[in-house]
Structures are given as structure tokens and as C-alpha cells.
C-alpha positions as CSV (number, residue, x, y, z in Angstrom):
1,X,-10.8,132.0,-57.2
2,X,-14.3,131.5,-56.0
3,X,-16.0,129.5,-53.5
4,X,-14.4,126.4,-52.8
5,X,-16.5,123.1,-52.7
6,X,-16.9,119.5,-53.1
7,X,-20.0,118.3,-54.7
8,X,-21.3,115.3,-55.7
9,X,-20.2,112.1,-53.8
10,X,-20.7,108.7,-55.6
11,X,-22.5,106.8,-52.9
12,X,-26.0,107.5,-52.9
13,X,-25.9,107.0,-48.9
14,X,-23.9,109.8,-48.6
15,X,-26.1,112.4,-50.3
16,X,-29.1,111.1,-48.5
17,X,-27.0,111.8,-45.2
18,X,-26.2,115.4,-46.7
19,X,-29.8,115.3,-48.1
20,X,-31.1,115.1,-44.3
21,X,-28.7,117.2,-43.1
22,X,-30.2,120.3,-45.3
23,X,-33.5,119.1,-44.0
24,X,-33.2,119.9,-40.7
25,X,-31.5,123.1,-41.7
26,X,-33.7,124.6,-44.4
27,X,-36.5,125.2,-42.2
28,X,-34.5,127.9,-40.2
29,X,-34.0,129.5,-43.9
30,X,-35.3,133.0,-43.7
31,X,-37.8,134.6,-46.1
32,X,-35.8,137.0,-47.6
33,X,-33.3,134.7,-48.6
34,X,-35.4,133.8,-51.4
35,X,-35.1,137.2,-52.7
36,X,-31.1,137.3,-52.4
37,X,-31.2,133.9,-53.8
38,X,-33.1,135.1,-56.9
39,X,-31.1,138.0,-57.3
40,X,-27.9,136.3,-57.2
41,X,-28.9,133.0,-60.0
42,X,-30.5,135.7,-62.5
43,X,-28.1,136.8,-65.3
44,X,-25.8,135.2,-68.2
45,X,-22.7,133.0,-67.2
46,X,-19.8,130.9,-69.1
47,X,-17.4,128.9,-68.0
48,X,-14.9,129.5,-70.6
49,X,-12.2,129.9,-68.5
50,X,-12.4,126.7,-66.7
51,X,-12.9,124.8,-70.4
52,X,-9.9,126.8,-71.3
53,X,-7.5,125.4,-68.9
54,X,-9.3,122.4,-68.8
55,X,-10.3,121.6,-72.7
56,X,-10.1,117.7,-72.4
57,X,-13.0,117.5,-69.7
58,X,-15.0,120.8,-70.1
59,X,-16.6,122.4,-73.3
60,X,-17.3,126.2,-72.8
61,X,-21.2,126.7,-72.0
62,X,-23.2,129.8,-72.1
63,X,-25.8,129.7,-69.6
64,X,-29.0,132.2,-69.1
65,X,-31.4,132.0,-66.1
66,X,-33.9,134.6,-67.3
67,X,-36.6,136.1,-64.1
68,X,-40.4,135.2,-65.2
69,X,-42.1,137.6,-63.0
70,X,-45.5,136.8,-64.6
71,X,-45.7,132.9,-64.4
72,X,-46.3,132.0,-60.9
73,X,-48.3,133.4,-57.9
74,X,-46.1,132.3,-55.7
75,X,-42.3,132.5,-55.1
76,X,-40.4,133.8,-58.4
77,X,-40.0,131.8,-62.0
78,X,-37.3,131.5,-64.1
79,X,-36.3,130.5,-67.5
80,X,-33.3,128.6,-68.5
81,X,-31.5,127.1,-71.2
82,X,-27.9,127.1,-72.4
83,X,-25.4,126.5,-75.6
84,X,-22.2,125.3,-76.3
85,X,-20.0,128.0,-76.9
86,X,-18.8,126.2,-80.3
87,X,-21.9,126.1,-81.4
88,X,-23.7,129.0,-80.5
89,X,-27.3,129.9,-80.4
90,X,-28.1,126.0,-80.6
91,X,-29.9,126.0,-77.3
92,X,-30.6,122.8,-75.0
93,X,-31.8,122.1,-71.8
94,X,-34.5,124.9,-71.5
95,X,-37.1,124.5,-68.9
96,X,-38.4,126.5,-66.3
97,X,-37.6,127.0,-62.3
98,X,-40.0,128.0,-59.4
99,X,-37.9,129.2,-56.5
100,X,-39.9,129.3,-53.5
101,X,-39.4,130.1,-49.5
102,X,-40.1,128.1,-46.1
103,X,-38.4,126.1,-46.9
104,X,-36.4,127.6,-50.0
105,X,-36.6,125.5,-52.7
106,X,-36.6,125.0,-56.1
107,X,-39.4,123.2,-58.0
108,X,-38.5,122.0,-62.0
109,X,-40.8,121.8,-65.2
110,X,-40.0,120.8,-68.8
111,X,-41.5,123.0,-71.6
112,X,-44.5,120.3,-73.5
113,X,-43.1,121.4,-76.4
114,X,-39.3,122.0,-76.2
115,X,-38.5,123.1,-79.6
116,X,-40.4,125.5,-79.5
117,X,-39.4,127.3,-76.8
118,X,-35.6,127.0,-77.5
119,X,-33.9,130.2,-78.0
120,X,-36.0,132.1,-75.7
121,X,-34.0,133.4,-73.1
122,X,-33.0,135.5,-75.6
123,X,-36.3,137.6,-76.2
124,X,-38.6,138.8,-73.2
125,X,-41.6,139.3,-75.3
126,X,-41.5,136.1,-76.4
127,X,-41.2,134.6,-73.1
128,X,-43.8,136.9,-71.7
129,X,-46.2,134.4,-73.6
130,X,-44.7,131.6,-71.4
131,X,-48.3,129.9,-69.9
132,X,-48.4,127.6,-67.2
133,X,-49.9,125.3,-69.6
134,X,-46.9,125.1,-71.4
135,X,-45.4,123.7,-68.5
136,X,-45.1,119.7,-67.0
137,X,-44.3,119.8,-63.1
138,X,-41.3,117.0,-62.3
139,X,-42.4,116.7,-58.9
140,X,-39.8,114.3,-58.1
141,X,-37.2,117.0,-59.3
142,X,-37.5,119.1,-56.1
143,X,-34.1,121.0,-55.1
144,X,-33.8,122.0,-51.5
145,X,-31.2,124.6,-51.1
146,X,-29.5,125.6,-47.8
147,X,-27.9,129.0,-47.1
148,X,-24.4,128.7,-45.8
149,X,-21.7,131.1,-44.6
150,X,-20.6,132.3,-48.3
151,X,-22.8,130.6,-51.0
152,X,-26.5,128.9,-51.4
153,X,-25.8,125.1,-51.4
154,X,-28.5,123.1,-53.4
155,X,-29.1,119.7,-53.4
156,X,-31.8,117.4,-55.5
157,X,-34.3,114.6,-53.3
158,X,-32.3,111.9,-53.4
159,X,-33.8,108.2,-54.6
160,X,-33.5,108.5,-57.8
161,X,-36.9,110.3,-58.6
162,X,-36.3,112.8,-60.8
163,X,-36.9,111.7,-64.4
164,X,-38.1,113.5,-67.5
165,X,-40.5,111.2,-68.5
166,X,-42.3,108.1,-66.0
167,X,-41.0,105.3,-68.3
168,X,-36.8,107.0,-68.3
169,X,-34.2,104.0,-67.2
170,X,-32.1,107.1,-65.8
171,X,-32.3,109.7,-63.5
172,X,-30.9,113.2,-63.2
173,X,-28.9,114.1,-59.9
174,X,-28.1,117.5,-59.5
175,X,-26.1,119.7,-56.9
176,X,-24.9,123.4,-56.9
177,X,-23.5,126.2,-54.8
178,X,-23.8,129.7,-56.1
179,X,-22.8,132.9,-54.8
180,X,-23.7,136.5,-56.4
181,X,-20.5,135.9,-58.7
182,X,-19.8,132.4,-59.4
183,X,-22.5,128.9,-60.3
184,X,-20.8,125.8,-59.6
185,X,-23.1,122.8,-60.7
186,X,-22.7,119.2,-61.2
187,X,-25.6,117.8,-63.0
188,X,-25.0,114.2,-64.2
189,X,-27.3,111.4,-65.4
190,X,-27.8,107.7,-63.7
191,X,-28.7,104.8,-64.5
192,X,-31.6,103.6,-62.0
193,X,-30.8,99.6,-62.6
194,X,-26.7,99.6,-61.7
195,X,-26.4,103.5,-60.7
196,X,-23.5,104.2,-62.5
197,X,-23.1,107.4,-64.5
198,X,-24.1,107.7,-67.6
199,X,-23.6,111.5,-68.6
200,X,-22.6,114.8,-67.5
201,X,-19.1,115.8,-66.1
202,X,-16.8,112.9,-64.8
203,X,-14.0,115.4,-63.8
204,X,-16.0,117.5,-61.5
205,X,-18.9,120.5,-61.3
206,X,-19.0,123.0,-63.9
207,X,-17.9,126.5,-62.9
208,X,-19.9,129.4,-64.4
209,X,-19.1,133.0,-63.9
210,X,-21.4,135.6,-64.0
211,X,-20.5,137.8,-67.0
212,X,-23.3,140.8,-66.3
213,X,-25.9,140.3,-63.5
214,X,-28.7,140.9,-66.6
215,X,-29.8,138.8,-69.3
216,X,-29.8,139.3,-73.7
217,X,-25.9,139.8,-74.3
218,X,-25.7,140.6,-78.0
219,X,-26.1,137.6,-80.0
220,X,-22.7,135.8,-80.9
């Protein structure tokens, strides 16, 4: 069955109380977590089964978080990016992750030049190419994450700050817990004027299992 957890409240002064919470905690986060951490988000996951017995609220996703063990000189890179399962190998959302320790943490950059780097997770040589200068830092995009008793739990800055571009009337709010088997994410979109939703999931997180711990499946 997986973990079991309840992400995502609706009232932003109760994720800046859990926000603060995992403040005081992280610090106490030991260095090697950052290694099981890693270990545990790298691979290729789908949550067909939940979209399955849920098809009115979840579309089956394939999702790849690919290591980039050349990008960074500190803490350890990633690459990831993801399709819908009915229309596979039309990738979205790629961008790249920089997990890093004391505390753990996760910093976010978008690609300058999206398109072009769509697909990728699906060929290492091509992502070996992957240059910081192809990068944009979303500072305000910071995810602290918190080891707890059976899962990593990680949780965005609250305040709204994360947004892809300065001039963006919404912001992204994300939260996860992820154990060596299972990703469970709720990532939705606000609007910074009324803070109501205005996409991602309204019926709950996305479950994601791990179908094999490595990357580059064959291709559908």
C-alpha cells in the first residue's frame, strides 16, 4: 500500500506552521541522508495504477529523475521530465534539481531553452552536454526536505515565491514524501492575487511507483 500521508493543506498558514516545523528539524539532518535520499528519487516511476482505479481525477504519468553526476560541484544533480502515458514520448516539465546536505534540500532550475532539452532523460550522452549555462536558478523554488521515520518529507518556502518567470500571476506550491519504493507528490499552481488553485490535482497527491531503480526503459 505504501506510505500513508496527507499533503497539501489549503491554508497557506498552515504550511508555513509545517514549513517552520521542518526548519527547526532539518538542521539535525545527517550528511549521509543526502546520499540515501538521492539513491532513493533516481529511477523511472508511473502511477498507472492509481489513474487506473481512479481515471476521472488521475491520467497515467511516466516520470524519470535521471542522476547528473557532472553538473554541480556540490551536492548531486538531476534531470527530470515526464509524459502522459496516452501520449508517450511528448515530454513536459523538464528541468533540473540540485539536492544538497546541511540542511538537505533541494534547489530548482528551468532549462533557457526548454524544447530543446525535452526528451532527454532518455539519452545520457546527450545529457552529459547539460552546462550550467543552460540552466536559470528559481531561487525562490527552494524545497527543504525532512527525514522522518519511513519516508523523506519535502516541502517548498512558503509565500508564494516560486515562479517561472518574475512577471507570472501564479505560483507553484509543491510537497512530497518519497521512500525507496513509492513518490507521492502534489504539485499544484496558485494564483498569487485570490490564492485559489488554478492547476494540478484537486483530488489529492500523485502516487508514483518505482518501476526499476534505473533510468532508459525501452521506449514505448
Amino acid at each position: 500500500m505504501g506510505v500513508r500521508i496527507t499533503l497539501g493543506s489549503r491554508n497557506p498558514e498552515d504550511r508555513r506552521s509545517s514549513f517552520l516545523h521542518m526548519t527547526a528539524s532539518a538542521a539535525a539532518t545527517s550528511d549521509s541522508d543526502l546520499n540515501t535520499f538521492a539513491d532513493w528519487l533516481e529511477g523511472y516511476y508511473s502511477n498507472r495504477a492509481q489513474a487506473m482505479a481512479e481515471p476521472v481525477w488521475f491520467v497515467p504519468v511516466s516520470l524519470w529523475y535521471v542522476r547528473l553526476p557532472h553538473l554541480f560541484s556540490e551536492g548531486i544533480g538531476f534531470f527530470t521530465e515526464q509524459f502522459n502515458e496516452h501520449t508517450p514520448g511528448r515530454f513536459y516539465r523538464s528541468r533540473v534539481l540540485q539536492v544538497l546536505a546541511d540542511p538537505l534540500r533541494i534547489e530548482n532550475y528551468k532549462l533557457r531553452d526548454q524544447a530543446a532539452w525535452a526528451g532527454a532523460s532518455q539519452d545520457l550522452q546527450r545529457l552529459a552536454q547539460l552546462s550550467l549555462s543552460d540552466l536559470q536558478h528559481l531561487p525562490g523554488c527552494r524545497i527543504l526536505v525532512e527525514k522522518r521515520a519511513d519516508c523523506y518529507h519535502g516541502q517548498m518556502l512558503p509565500g508564494g515565491g516560486c515562479r517561472l518567470n518574475p512577471g507570472d500571476s501564479t505560483y507553484i506550491h509543491i510537497e512530497f514524501d518519497l521512500t525507496a519504493q513509492e513518490f507521492i507528490t502534489w504539485d499544484r499552481g496558485f494564483d498569487a492575487t485570490t490564492g485559489q488553485q488554478t492547476w494540478g490535482s484537486r483530488a489529492g497527491p500523485y502516487r508514483y511507483q518505482k518501476r526499476i531503480p534505473v533510468v532508459f526503459p525501452p521506449r514505448p
